[in-house]
C-alpha positions in Angstrom: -40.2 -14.9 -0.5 -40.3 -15.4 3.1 -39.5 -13.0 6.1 -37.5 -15.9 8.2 -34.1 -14.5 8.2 -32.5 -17.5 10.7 -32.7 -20.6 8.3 -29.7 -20.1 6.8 -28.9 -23.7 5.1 -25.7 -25.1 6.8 -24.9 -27.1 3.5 -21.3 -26.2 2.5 -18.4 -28.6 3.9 -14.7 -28.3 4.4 -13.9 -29.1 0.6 -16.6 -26.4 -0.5 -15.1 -23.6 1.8 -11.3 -24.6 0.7 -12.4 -24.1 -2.5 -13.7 -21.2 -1.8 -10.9 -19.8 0.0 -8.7 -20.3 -3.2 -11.0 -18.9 -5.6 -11.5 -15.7 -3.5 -7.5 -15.2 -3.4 -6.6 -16.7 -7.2 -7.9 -14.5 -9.5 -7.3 -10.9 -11.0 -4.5 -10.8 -8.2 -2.7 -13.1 -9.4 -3.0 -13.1 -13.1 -3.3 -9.6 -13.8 -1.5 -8.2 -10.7 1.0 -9.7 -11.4 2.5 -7.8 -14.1 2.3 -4.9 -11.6 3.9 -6.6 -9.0 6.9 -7.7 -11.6 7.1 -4.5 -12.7 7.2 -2.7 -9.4 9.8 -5.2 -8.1 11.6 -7.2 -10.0 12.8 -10.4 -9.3 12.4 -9.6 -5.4 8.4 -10.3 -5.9 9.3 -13.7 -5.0 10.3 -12.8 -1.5 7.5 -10.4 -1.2 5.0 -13.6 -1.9 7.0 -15.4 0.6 6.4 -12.8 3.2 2.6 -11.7 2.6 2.0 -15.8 3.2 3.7 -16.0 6.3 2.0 -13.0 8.0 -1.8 -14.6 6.2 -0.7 -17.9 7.9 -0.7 -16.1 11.4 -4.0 -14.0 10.6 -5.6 -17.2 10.0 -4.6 -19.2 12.6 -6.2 -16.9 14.8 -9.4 -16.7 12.8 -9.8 -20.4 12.8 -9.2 -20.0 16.8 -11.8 -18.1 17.6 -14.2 -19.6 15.2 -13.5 -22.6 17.2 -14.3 -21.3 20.5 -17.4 -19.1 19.2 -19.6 -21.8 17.6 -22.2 -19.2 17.2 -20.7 -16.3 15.3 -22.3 -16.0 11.7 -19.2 -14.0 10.3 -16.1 -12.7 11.7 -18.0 -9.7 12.4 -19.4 -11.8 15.6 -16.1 -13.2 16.5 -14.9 -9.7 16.3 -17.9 -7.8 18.1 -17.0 -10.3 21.4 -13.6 -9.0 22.2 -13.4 -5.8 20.8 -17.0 -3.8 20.7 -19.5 -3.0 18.1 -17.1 -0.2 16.4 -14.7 -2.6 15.4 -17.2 -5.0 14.4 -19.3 -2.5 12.6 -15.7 -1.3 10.9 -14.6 -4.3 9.8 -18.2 -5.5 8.5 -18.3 -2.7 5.8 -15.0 -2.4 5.0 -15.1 -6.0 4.4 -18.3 -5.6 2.1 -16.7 -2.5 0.8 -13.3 -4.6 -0.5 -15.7 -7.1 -2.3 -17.7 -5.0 -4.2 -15.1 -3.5 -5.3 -13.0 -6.4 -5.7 -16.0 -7.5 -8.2 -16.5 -4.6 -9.9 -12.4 -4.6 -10.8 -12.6 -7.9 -12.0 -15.7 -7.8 -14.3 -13.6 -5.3 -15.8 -10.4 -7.8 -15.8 -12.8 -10.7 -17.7 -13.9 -7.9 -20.3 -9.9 -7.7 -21.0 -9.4 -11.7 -21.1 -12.0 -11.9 -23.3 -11.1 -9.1 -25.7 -8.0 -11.8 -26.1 -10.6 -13.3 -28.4 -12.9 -10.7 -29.4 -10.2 -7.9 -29.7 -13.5 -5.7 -31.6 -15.5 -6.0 -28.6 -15.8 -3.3 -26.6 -14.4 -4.0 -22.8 -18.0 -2.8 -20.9 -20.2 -5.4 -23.4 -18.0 -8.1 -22.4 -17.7 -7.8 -18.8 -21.7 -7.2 -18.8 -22.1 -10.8 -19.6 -19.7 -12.0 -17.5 -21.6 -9.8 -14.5 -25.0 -11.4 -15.7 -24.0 -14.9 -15.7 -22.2 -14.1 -12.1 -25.8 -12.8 -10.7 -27.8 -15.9 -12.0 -25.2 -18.1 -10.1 -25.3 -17.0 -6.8 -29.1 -16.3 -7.0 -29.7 -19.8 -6.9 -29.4 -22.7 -3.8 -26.3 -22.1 -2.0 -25.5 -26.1 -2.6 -25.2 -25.2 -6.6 -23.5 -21.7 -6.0 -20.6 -24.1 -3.8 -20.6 -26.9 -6.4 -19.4 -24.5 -9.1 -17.2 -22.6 -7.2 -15.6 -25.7 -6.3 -15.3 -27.3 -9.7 -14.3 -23.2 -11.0 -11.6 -23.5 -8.1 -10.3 -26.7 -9.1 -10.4 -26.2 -13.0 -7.5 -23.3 -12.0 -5.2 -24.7 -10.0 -5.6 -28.0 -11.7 -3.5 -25.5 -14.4 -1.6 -23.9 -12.1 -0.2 -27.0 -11.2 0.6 -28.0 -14.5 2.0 -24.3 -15.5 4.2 -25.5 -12.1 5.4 -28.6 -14.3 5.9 -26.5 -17.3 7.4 -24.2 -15.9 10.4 -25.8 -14.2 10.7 -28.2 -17.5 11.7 -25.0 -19.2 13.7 -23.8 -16.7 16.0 -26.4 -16.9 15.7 -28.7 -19.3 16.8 -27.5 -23.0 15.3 -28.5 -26.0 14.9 -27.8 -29.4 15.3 -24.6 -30.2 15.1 -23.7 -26.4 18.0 -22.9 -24.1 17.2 -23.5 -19.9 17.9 -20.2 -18.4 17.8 -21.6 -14.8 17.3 -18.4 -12.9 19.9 -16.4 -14.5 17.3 -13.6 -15.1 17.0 -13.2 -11.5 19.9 -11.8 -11.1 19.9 -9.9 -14.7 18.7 -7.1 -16.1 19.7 -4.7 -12.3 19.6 -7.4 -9.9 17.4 -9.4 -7.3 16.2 -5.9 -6.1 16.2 -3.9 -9.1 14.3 -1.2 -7.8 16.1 -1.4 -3.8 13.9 -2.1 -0.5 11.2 0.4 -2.0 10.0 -1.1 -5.1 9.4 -4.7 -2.5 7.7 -2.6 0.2 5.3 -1.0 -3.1 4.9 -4.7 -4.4 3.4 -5.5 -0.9 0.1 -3.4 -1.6 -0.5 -6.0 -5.0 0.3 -9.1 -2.5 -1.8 -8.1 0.1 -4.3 -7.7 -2.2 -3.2 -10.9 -4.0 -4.0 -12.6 -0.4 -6.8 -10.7 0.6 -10.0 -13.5 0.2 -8.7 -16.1 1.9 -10.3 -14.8 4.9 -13.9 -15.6 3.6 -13.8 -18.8 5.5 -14.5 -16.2 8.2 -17.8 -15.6 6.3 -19.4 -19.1 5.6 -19.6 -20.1 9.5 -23.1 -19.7 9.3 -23.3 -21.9 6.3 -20.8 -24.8 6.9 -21.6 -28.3 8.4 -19.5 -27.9 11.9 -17.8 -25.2 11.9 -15.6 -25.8 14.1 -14.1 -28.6 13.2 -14.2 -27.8 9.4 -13.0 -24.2 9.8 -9.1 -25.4 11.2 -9.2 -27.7 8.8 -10.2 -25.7 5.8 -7.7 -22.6 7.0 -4.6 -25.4 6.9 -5.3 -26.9 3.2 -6.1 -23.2 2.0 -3.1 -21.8 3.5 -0.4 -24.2 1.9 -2.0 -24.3 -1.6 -2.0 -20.1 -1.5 1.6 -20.3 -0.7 2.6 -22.4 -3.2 0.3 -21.3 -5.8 1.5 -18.1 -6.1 5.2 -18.7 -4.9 5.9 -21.0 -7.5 4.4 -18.9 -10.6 6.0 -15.9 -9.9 9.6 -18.1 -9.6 8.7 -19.3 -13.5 7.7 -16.5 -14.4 10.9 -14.2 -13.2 13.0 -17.4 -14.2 11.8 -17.3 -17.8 10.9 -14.0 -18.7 13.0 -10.9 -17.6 11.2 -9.4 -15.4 11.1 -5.9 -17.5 9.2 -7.4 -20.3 6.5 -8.5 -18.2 4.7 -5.2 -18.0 4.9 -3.6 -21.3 3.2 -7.3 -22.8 -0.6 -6.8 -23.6 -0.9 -10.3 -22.6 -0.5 -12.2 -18.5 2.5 -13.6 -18.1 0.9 -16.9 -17.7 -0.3 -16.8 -21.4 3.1 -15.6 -22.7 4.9 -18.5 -20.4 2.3 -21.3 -22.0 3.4 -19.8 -25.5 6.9 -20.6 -25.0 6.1 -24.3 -24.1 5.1 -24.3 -28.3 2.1 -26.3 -27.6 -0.6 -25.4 -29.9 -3.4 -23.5 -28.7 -1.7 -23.4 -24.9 -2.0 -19.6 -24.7 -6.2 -19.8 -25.7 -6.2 -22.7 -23.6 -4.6 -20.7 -20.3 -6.2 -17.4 -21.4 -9.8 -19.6 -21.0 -8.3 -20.8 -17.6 -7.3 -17.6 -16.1 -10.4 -16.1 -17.6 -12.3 -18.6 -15.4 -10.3 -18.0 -12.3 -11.5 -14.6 -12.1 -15.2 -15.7 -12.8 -14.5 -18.1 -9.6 -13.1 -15.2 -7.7 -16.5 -12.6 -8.6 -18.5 -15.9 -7.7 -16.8 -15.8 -4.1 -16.6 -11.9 -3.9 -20.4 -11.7 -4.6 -21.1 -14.6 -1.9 -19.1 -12.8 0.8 -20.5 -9.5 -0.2 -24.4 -10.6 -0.1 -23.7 -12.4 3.1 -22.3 -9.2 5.1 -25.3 -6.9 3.8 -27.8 -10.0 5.2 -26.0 -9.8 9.0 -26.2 -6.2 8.8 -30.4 -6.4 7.8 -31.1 -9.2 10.2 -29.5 -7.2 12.9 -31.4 -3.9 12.2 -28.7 -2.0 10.7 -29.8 -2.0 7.2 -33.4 -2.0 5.9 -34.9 -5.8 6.1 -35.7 -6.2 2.9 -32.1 -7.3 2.4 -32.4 -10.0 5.4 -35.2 -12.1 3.1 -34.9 -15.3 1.5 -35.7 -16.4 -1.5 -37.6 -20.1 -1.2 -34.2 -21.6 -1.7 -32.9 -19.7 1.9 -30.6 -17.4 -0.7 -30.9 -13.8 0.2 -31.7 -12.5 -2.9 -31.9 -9.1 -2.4 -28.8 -8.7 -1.0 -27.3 -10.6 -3.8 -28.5 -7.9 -6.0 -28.1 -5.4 -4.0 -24.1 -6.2 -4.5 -24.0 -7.1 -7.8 -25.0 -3.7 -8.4 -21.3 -2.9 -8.2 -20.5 -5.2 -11.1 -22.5 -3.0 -13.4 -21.0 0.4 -11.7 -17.7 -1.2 -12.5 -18.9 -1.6 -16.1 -19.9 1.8 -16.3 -16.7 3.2 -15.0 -15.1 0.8 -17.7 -16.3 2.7 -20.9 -14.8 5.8 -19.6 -11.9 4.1 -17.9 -11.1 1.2 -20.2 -8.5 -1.6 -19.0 -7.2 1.3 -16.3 -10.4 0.7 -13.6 -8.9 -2.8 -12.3 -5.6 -0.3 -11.3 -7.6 2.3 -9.9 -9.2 0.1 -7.7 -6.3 -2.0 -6.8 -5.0 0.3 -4.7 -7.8 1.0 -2.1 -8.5 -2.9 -2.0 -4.8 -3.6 -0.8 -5.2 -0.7 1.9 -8.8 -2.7 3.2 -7.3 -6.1 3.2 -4.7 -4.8 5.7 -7.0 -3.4 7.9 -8.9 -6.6 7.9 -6.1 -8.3 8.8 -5.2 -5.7 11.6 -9.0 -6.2 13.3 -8.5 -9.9 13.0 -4.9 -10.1 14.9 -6.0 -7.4 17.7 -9.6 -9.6 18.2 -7.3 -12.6 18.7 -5.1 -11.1 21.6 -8.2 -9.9 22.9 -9.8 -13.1 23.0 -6.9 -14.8 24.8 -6.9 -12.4 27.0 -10.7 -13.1 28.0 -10.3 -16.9 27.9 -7.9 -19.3 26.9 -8.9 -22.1 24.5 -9.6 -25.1 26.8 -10.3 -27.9 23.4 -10.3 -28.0 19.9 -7.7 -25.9 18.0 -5.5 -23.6 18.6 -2.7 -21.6 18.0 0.6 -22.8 18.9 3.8 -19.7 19.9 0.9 -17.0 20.7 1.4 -14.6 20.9 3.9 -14.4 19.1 2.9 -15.2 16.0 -0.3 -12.6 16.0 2.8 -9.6 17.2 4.9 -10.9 14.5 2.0 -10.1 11.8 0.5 -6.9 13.8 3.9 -5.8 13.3 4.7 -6.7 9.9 1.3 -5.4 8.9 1.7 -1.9 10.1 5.1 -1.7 9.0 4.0 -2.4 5.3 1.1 0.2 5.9 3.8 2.5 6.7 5.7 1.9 3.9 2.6 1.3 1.4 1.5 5.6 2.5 4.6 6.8 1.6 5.6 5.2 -1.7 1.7 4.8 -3.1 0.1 8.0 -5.1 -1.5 9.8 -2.5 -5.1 9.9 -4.4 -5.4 6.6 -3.8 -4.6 7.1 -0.3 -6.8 9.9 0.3 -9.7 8.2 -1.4 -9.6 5.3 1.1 -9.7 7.6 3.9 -12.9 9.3 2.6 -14.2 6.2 2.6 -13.2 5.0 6.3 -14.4 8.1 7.6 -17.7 7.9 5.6 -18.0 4.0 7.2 -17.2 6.0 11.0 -19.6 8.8 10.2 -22.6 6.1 9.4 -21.5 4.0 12.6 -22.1 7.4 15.1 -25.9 8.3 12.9 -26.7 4.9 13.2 -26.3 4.7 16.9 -27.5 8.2 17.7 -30.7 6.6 15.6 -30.8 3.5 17.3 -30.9 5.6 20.9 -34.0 8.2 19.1 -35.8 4.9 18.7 -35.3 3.2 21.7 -36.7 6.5 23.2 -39.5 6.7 20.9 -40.3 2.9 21.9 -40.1 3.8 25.8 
């Protein structure tokens, strides 16, 4: 090990962090929230997609701004710390960690359950043990390998998502066999577009945000990508069009083909029940093995952006340095494991939980990924407001487009409180106010030192 804690290796490029991008956002969101989203409004999920990309489109525009303009920043965190102060900045750090631990922790869980597809005798903890294990190794070794397979994880998934696309509208509306084209009949079936009224789209906002929330990792790599600044814009406009269609598209099959009231009550994704009525052979192990490793892909992404927040945070003195070390292949290791200690809490909370933890943790994740979002948008009026971009990128109709989201945002936080159980909601809030709590000890401690030192 060594104690140099500024040689991170600038080795991914714009194709490594795209990739990354998409694996953090398609996984258990999108596969396994998507029966909740279905169930909790109907047909209307489509529209709820629709509307969680536009307002990630703006939030990311004005990441990839800023990111431009502040070569230096490591993470967001520094982007953010510039405009706004070290409170938000602090905030936003370990809320950010705090979504991706949990995020990984739900979806070791959701690989034990894809797996029991196969191994129905298996208990759901042993299974998403080994997926956890193999997760570690990964990201413990040169940050070159950990983006080569998170690239080729990334493309193995949408690869299939594409041709799921294909599929998909082929069945639509094309009959064959013993197969009648429904076209989009069921959309309007079974109680409507909005079978549940405005309430069950504003509750089906919580699961997209979530869905969404990862994209903003790019955020995270800056001190790890070859030219950031050129390759951040360009990453941000490739990721943002292949999210949006990648998720619109699916859930339009998947309403299309299935009424939207069976989706739920299936023990299977409604991507595997979709492949099964194509009547290929093997198509529902063969998109069970997909999906299974577009979660992998998105714990691989989770544990990168995790570890990489808990090394700022030791290099700058806010957590002990033994997280800021490297190991000889400029990986910090011990803040790799550090997170992927909440992989095994996750597992743990499985045996007594079962195939419920990815649900219970669902809920506080959509609640961070707003927040996020909310930081990001005020730190991007801030920082016009301190200087206006002069070259490079930047974001055309501001401000607009940043009100248009901060707007949106809280209205769906609004709406999210009032419609979602309140344990949930009162659990995130101990949490945020356990994250504000740490922020005033750690500066009272910081001003004891300082007057030790003196």
């Amino acid at each position: 090990m060594t104690e140099k804690t500024e040689t991170l290796k600038r080795t991914m490029t714009s194709r490594h962090i795209m990739m990354m991008a998409l694996g953090g956002s398609i996984g258990a969101g999108l596969f396994k929230g998507s029966s909740d989203a279905i169930d909790t409004a109907g047909p209307s999920v489509v529209l709820a997609y629709l509307i969680g990309g536009i307002i990630l489109l703006f939030i990311m525009q004005g990441l990839a701004e800023m990111a431009v303009q502040n070569t230096g920043a490591r993470t967001f965190r520094d982007l953010v710390q510039s405009v706004l102060g070290s409170f938000p900045a602090y905030f936003l750090d370990w809320i950010y960690w705090k979504m991706w631990v949990l995020n990984i922790a739900a979806e070791a869980v959701v690989a034990g359950i894809f797996l029991q597809y196969w191994l129905p005798g298996t208990p759901i903890w042993i299974l998403a043990l080994v997926v956890s294990v193999c997760v570690t190794v990964v990201n413990l070794l040169s940050v070159k390998i950990f983006a080569e397979t998170e690239y080729w994880l990334a493309l193995i998934k949408i690869t299939v998502i594409v041709v799921f696309i294909l599929s998909g509208l082929l069945l639509l509306f094309v009959s064959f066999g013993g197969h009648t084209a429904p076209a989009f009949h069921h959309l309007t079936n079974e109680g409507g577009f909005f079978p549940h009224g405005a309430s069950g789209l504003i509750t089906a906002m919580l699961v997209v945000i979530y869905s969404y929330g990862g994209t903003e990792i790019i955020g995270v790599t800056l001190a790890e990508t070859k030219d950031p600044e050129k390759v951040v814009p360009k990453a941000v406009r490739g990721t943002l069009t292949r999210i949006i269609a990648f998720y619109l598209f699916p859930f339009l099959i998947i309403v299309g083909l299935i009424p939207w009231n069976q989706v739920n009550g299936a023990s299977e994704s409604p991507f595997v029940m979709v492949f099964k009525l194509i009547g290929i052979p093997g198509a529902d192990h063969v998109m069970n093995a997909v999906i299974l490793l577009a979660i992998i892909s998105s714990m691989n992404s989770g544990l990168y952006g995790s570890s990489r927040v808990l090394y700022t945070q030791a290099v700058d003195g806010r957590v002990p340095k033994i997280f800021s070390r490297l190991s000889s292949k400029k990986v910090p290791v011990y803040a790799i494991l550090m997170c992927t200690a909440s992989m095994y809490a996750g597992v743990l909370i499985s045996v007594f939980a079962g195939s419920k933890t990815f649900t219970y943790l669902m809920g506080s994740l959509g609640f961070t990924v707003l927040f996020i979002w909310l930081i990001i948008a005020f730190a991007h009026l801030k920082s016009r407001k301190q200087s206006k971009p002069l070259t490079g990128y930047y974001v055309k109709w501001f401000p607009y487009t940043t009100w248009v989201a901060i707007i949106a945002l809280l209205g769906i936080l609004i709406g999210i409180v009032t419609t979602t159980p309140p344990m949930i909601t009162f659990v995130t809030l101990g949490i945020y106010l356990v994250i504000s709590a740490s922020y005033v000890l750690n500066k009272e401690a910081r001003v004891v030192k300082r007057s030790i030192e003196a």
